[in-house]
C-alpha positions in Angstrom: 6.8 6.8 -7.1 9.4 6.2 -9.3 13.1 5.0 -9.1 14.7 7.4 -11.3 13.8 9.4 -14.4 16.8 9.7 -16.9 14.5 10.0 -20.2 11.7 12.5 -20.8 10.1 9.3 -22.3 10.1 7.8 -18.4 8.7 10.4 -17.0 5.7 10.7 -19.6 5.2 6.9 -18.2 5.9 8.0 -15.3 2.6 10.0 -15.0 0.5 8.0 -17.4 1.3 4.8 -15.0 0.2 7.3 -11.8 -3.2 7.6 -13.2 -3.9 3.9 -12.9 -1.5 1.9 -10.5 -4.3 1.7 -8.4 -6.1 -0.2 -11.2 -2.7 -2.1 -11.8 -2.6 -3.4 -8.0 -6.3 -4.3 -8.1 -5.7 -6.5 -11.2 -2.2 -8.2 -9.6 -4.8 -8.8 -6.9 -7.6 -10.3 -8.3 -5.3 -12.5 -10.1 -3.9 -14.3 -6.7 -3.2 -12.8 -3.2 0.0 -11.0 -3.1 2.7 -9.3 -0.7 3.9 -5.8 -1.1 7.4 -6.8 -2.8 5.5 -9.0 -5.4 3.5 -6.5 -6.8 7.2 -4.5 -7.4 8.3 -7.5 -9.0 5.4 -8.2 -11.1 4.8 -4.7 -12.7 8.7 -4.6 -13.3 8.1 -8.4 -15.3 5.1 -6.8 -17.2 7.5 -3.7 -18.1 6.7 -1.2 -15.4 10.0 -1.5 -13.7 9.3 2.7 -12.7 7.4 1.8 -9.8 9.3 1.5 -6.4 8.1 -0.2 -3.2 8.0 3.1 -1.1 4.9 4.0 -3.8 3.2 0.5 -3.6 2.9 1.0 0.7 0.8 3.9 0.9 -1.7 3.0 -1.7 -2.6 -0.4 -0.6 -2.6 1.8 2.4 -5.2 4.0 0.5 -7.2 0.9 -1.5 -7.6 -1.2 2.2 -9.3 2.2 3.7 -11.5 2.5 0.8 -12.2 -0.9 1.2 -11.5 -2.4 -1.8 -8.9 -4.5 -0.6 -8.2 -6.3 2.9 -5.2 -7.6 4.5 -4.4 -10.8 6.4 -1.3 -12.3 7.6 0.5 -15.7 6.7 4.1 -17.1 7.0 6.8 -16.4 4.8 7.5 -19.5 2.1 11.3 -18.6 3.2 10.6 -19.1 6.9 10.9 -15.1 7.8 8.3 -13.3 9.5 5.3 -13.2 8.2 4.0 -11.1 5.6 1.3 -9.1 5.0 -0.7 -10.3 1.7 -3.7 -8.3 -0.1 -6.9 -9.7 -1.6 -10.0 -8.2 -2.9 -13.3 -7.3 -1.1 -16.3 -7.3 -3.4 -16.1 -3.9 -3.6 -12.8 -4.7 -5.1 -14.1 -6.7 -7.5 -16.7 -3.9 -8.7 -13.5 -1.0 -9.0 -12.1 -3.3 -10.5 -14.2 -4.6 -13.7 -15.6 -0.7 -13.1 -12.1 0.3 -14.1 -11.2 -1.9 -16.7 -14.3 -0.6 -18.6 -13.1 3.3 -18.0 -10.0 2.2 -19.0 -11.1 0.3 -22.2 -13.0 3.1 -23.4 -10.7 5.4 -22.5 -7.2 4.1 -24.1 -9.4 3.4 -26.8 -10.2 7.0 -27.5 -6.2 8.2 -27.1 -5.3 5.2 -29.2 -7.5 6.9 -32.0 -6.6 10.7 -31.5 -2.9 9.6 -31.8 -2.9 7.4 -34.7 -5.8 9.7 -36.6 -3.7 13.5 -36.3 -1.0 13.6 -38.8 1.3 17.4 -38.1 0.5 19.8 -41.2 2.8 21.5 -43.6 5.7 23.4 -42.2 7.3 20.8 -39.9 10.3 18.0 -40.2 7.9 15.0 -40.7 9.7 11.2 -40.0 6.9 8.5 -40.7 9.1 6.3 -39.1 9.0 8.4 -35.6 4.4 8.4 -36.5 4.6 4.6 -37.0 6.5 4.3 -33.5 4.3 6.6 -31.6 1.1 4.7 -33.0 2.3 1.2 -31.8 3.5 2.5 -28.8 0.3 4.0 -27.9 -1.7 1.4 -29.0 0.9 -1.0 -26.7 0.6 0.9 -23.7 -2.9 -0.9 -22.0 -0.4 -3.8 -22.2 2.6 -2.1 -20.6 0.5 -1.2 -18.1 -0.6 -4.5 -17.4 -3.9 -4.3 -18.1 -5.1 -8.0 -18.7 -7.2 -8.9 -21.8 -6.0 -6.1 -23.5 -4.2 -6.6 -26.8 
């Protein structure tokens, strides 16, 4: 799924982004109709430049059988062959705002557990690593490109 993973940080975002590129792709979707190279290019502008094409295929693949998506075909803006763009059913629409609720809720929840636990007695302790952490957790719905998420 990923293009590379030189940092143990990458591969933590790695498998926090696995859990919800489907919800990512359904998003990209609902905001226009897209082609399977644009939805590379616009997780990699929103900061999730660990996704690869070969991982995008199979699950728009996956989302069209469950039939949350469908496909049609149009002509390339470029004049090549045509490509294959992806919109949402209304099933689509209902994973969709279904998934943004779970997801709410859910980051929500982590968001709290991680800025709420401070380590006890005993340990090196840098606030300035804590401080990080916190912001970066309570930053990641908007790595991820969740919209209306702050």
């Amino acid at each position: 799924m990923t293009k590379g993973l030189p940092a143990n940080g990458d591969q933590r975002r790695s498998q926090l982004l696995r859990g919800v590129l489907d919800l990512c792709l359904l998003s990209l979707i609902a905001e226009r109709p897209r082609y399977g190279f644009e939805f590379v290019s616009s997780l990699a502008d929103s900061g999730l430049d660990l996704v690869s094409e070969g991982s995008i295929y199979p699950l728009l693949a996956r989302l069209e059988r469950d039939g949350v998506i469908s496909s049609y075909r149009a002509p390339s803006a470029s004049g090549g062959a045509p490509r294959k763009y992806y919109r949402l059913t209304e099933a689509g629409h209902v994973e969709l705002a279904s998934g943004r609720a779970v997801w709410h809720a859910f980051s929500g929840h982590v968001g709290q557990v991680l800025a709420a636990t401070e380590p006890t007695g005993g340990s090196h302790h840098d606030e300035s690593a804590d401080h990080d952490e916190r912001a970066g957790a309570r930053g990641l719905p908007q790595q991820l490109g969740v919209p209306g998420h702050r």
